[in-house]
DRENKESE-795726 format. One record per residue: residue in three letters; x, y, z of N, C-alpha, C, O, CB in turn. Coordinates in steps of 0.05 Angstrom, whole numbers, padded with zeros to 5 digits. Last residue first. Glycine has a CB too. Example, Ala and Ser with C-alpha at 12.3 -4.5 7.8 and 13.67 -1.06 7.14 Angstrom:
# residues 2
SITE  resn     n.X     n.Y     n.Z    ca.X    ca.Y    ca.Z     c.X     c.Y     c.Z     o.X     o.Y     o.Z    cb.X    cb.Y    cb.Z
SITE   ser   00257  -00045   00142   00273  -00021   00143   00258   00001   00157   00268   00023   00161   00282  -00012   00114
SITE   ala   00264  -00114   00156   00246  -00090   00156   00264  -00066   00156   00285  -00066   00169   00226  -00089   00181
***
This chain:
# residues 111
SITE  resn     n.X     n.Y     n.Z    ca.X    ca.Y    ca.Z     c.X     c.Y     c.Z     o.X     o.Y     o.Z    cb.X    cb.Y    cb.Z
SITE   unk  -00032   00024  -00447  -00026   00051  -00457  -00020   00075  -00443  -00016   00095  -00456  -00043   00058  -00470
SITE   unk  -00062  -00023  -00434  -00027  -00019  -00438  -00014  -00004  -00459   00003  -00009  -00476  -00013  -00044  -00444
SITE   unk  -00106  -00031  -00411  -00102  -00029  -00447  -00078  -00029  -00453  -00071  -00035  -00475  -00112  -00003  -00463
SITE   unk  -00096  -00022  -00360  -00105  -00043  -00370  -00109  -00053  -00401  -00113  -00075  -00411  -00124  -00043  -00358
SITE   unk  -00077   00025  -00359  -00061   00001  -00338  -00071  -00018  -00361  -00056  -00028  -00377  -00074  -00007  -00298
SITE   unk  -00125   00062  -00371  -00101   00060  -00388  -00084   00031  -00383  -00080   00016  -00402  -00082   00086  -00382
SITE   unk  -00163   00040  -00334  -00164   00035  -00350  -00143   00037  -00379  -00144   00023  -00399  -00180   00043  -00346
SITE   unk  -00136   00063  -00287  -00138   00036  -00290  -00137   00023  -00323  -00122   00006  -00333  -00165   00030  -00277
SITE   unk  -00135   00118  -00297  -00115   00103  -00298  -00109   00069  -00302  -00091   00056  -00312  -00109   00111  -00278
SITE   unk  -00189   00125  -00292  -00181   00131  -00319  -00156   00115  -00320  -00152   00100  -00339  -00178   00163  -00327
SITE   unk  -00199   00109  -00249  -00209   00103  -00257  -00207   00106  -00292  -00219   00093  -00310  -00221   00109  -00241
SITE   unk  -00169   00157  -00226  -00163   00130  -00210  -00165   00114  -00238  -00145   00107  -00251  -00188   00120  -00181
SITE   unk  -00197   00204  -00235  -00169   00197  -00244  -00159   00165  -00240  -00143   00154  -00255  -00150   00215  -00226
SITE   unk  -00251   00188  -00207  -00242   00197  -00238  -00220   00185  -00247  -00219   00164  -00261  -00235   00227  -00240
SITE   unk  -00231   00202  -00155  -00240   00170  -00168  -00248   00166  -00191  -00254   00143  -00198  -00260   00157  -00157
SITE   unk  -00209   00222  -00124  -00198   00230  -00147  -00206   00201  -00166  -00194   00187  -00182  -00163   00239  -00142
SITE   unk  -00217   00222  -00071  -00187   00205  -00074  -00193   00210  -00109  -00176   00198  -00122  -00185   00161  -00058
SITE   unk  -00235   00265  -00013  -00233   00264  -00047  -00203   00245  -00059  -00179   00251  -00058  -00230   00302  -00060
SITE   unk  -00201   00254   00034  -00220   00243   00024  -00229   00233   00002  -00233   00210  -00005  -00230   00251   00029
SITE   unk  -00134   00230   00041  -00155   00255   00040  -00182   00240   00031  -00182   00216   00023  -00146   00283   00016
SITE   unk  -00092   00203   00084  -00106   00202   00058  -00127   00217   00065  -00137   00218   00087  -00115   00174   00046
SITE   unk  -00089   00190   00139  -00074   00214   00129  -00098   00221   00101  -00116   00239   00099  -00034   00205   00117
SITE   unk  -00131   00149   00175  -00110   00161   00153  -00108   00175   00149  -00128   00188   00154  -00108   00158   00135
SITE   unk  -00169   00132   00224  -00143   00160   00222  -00130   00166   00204  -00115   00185   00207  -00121   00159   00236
SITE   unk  -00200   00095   00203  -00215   00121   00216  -00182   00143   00214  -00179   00165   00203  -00231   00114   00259
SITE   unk  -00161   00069   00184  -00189   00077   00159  -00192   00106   00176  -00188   00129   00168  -00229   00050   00158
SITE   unk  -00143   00039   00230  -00130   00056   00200  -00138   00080   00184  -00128   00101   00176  -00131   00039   00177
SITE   unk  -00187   00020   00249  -00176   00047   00260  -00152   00057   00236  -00148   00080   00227  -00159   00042   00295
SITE   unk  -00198  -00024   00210  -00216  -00005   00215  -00203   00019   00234  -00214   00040   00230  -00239  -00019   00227
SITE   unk  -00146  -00049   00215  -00153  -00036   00182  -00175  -00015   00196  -00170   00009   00194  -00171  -00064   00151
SITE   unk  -00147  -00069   00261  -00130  -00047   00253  -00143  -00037   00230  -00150  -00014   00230  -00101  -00055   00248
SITE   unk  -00191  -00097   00257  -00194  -00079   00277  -00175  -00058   00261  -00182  -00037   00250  -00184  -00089   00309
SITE   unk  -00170  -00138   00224  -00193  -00133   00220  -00196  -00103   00230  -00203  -00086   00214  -00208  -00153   00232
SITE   unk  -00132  -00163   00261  -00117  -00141   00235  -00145  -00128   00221  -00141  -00108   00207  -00095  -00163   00206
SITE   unk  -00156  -00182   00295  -00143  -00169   00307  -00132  -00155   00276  -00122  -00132   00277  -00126  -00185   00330
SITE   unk  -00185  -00232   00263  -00194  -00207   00273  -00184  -00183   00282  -00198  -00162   00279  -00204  -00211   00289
SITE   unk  -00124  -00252   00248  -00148  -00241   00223  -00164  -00212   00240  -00161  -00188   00237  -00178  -00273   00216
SITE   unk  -00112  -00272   00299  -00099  -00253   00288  -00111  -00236   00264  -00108  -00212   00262  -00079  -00264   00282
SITE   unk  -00156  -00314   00311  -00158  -00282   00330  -00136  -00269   00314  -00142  -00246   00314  -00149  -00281   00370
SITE   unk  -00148  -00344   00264  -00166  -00328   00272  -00168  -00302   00284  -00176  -00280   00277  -00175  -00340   00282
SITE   unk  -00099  -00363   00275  -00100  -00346   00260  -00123  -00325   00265  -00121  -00300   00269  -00101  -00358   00239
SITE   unk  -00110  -00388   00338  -00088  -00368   00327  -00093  -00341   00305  -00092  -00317   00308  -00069  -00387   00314
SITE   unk  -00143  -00427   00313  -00158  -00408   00329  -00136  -00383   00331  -00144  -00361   00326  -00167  -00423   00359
SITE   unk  -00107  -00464   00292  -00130  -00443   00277  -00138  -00415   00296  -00138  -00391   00292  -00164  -00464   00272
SITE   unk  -00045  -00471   00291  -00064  -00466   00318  -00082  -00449   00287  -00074  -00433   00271  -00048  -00441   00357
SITE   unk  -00037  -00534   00247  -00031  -00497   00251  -00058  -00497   00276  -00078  -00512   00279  -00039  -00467   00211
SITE   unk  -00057  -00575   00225  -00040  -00581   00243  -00026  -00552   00258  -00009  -00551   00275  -00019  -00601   00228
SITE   unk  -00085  -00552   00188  -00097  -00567   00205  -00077  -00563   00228  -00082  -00548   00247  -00103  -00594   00196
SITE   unk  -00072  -00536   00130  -00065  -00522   00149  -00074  -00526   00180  -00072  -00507   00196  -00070  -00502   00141
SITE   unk  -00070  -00566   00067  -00083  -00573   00093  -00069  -00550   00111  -00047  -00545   00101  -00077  -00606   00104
SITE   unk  -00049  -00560   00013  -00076  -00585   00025  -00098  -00575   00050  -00122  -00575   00053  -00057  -00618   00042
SITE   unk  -00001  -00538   00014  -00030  -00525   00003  -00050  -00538   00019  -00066  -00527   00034  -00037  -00531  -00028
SITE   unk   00056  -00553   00000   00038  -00559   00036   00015  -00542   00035   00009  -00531   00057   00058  -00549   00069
SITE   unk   00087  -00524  -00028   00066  -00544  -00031   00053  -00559  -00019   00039  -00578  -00028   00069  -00555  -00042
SITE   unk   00130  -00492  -00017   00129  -00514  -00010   00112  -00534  -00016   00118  -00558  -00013   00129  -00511   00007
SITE   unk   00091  -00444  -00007   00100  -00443  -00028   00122  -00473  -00027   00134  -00470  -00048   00112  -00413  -00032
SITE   unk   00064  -00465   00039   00055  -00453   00019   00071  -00463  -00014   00066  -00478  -00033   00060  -00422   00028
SITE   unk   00110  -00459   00080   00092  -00490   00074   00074  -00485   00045   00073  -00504   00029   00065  -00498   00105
SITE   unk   00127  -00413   00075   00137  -00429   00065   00133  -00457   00061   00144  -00474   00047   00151  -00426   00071
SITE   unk   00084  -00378   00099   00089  -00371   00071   00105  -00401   00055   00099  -00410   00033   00111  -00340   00071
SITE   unk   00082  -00402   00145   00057  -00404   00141   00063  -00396   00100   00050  -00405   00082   00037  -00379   00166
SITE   unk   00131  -00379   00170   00129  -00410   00163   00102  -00413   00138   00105  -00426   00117   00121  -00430   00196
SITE   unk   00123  -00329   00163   00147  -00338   00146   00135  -00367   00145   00129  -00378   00124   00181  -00334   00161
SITE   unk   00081  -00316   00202   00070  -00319   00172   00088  -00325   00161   00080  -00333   00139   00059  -00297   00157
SITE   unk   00089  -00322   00257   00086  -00356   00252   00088  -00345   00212   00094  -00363   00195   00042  -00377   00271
SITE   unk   00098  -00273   00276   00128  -00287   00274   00127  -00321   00257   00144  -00337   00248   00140  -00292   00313
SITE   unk   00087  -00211   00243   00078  -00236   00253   00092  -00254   00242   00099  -00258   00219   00053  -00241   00250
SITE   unk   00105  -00159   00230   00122  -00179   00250   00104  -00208   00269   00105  -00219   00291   00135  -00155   00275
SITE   unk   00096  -00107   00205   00077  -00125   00225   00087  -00146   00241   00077  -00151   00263   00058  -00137   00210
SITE   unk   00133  -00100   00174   00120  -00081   00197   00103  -00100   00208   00107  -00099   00232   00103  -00053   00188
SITE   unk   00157  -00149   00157   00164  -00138   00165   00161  -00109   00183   00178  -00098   00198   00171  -00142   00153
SITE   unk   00101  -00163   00128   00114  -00182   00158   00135  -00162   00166   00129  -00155   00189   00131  -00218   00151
SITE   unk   00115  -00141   00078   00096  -00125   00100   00100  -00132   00127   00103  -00116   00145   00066  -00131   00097
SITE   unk   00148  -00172   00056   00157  -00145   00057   00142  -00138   00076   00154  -00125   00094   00156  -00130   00033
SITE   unk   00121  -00214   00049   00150  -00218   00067   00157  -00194   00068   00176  -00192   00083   00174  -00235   00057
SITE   unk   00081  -00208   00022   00073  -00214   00049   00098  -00210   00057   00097  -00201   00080   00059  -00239   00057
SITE   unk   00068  -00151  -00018   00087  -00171  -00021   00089  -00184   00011   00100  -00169   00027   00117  -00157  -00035
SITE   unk   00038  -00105  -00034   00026  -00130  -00033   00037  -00154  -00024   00024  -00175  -00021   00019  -00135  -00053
SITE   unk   00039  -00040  -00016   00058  -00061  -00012   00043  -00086  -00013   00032  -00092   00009   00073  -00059   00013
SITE   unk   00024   00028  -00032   00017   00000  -00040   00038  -00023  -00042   00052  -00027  -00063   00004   00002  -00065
SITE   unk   00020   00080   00012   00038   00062  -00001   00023   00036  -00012   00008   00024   00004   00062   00053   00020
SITE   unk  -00003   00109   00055  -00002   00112   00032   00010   00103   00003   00010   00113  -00020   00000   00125   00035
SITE   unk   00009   00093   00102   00035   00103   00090   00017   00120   00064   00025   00143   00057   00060   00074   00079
SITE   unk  -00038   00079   00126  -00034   00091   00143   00000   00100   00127   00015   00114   00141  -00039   00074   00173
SITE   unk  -00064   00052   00079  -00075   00072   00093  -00062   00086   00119  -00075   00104   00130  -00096   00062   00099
SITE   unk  -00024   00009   00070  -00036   00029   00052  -00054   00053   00064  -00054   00073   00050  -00052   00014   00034
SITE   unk  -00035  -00019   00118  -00016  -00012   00104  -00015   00015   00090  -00006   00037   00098  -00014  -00030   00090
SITE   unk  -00080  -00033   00118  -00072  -00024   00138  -00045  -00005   00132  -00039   00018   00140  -00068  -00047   00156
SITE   unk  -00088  -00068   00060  -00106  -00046   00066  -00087  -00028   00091  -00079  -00006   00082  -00138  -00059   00078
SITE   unk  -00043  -00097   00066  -00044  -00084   00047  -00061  -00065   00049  -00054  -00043   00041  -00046  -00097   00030
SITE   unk  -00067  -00137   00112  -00037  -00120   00115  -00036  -00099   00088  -00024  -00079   00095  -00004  -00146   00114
SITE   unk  -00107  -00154   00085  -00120  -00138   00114  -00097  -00119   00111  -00099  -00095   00107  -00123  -00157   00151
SITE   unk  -00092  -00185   00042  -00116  -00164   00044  -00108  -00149   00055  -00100  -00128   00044  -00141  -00168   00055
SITE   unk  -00060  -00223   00064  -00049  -00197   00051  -00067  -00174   00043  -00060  -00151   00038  -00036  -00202   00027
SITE   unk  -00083  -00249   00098  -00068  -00237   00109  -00062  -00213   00098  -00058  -00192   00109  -00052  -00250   00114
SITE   unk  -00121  -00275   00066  -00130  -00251   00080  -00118  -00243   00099  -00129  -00232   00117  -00153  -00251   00090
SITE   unk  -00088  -00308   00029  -00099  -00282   00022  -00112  -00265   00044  -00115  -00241   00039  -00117  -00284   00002
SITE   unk  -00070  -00343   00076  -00055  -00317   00064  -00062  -00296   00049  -00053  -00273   00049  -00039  -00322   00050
SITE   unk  -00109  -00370   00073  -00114  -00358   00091  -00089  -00339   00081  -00095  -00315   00080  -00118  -00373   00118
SITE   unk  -00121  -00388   00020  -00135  -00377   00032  -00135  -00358   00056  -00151  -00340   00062  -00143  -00389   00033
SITE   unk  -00068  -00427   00030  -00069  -00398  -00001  -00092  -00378   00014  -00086  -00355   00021  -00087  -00412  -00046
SITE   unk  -00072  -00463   00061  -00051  -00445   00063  -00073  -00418   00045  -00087  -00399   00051  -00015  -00459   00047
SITE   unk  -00141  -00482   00085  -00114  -00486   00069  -00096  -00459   00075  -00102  -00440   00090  -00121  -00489   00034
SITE   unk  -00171  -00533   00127  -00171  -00498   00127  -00136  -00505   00106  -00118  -00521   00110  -00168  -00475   00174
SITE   unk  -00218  -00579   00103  -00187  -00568   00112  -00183  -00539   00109  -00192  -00525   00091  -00162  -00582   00093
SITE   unk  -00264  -00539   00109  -00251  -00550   00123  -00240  -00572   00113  -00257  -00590   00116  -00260  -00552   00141
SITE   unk  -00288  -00465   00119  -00271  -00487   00098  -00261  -00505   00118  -00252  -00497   00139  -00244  -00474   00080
SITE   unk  -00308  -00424   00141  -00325  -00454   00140  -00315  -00476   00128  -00325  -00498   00125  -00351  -00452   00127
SITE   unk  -00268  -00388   00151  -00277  -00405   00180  -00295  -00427   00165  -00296  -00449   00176  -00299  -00384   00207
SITE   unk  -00263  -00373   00105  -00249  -00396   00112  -00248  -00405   00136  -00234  -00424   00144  -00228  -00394   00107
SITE   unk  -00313  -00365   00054  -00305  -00356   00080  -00286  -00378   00092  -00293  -00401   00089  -00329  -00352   00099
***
């Protein structure tokens, strides 16, 4: 959990940027976009460019000197979205979790 991590790091907390934006995402296009600089762009959170380029920069260590509490309420606040996402998607119910599941498994034999 990365409220208990401390140094709070880059990678961590980007992954649960791209969680949340990939779920929200995905549920309200139907689209699977994992790519954070592509999604920032519907979402338009203005600090995640920096937050990508200390990252990939190698400024991993530490994210201290970042408003935490910022992220935080932004986590929660994308928390929320995913959950009204969920409640209004388009996406049908029966998602065909057979097929899904057969697919993977081809994906993954590379057949």
């Amino acid at each position: 959990m990365i409220a208990k991590e401390d140094p709070k790091r880059a990678k961590p907390v980007l992954y649960a940027y791209r969680v949340l934006m990939t779920g929200i995402y995905l549920l309200r296009t139907g689209e699977i976009e994992a790519n954070l600089l592509r999604l920032n762009q519907h979402f338009g959170l203005e600090f995640l460019d920096e937050l990508i380029a200390r990252k990939v920069g190698g400024e991993n260590t530490s994210v201290g000197n970042l408003d935490w509490s910022l992220h935080e309420a932004r986590l929660s606040e994308l928390e929320a979205q995913l959950d009204q996402a969920f409640a209004d998607s388009p996406l049908p119910e029966d998602r065909g979790r057979k097929a899904i599941s057969e697919f993977l498994v081809r994906l993954r034999l590379g057949t």
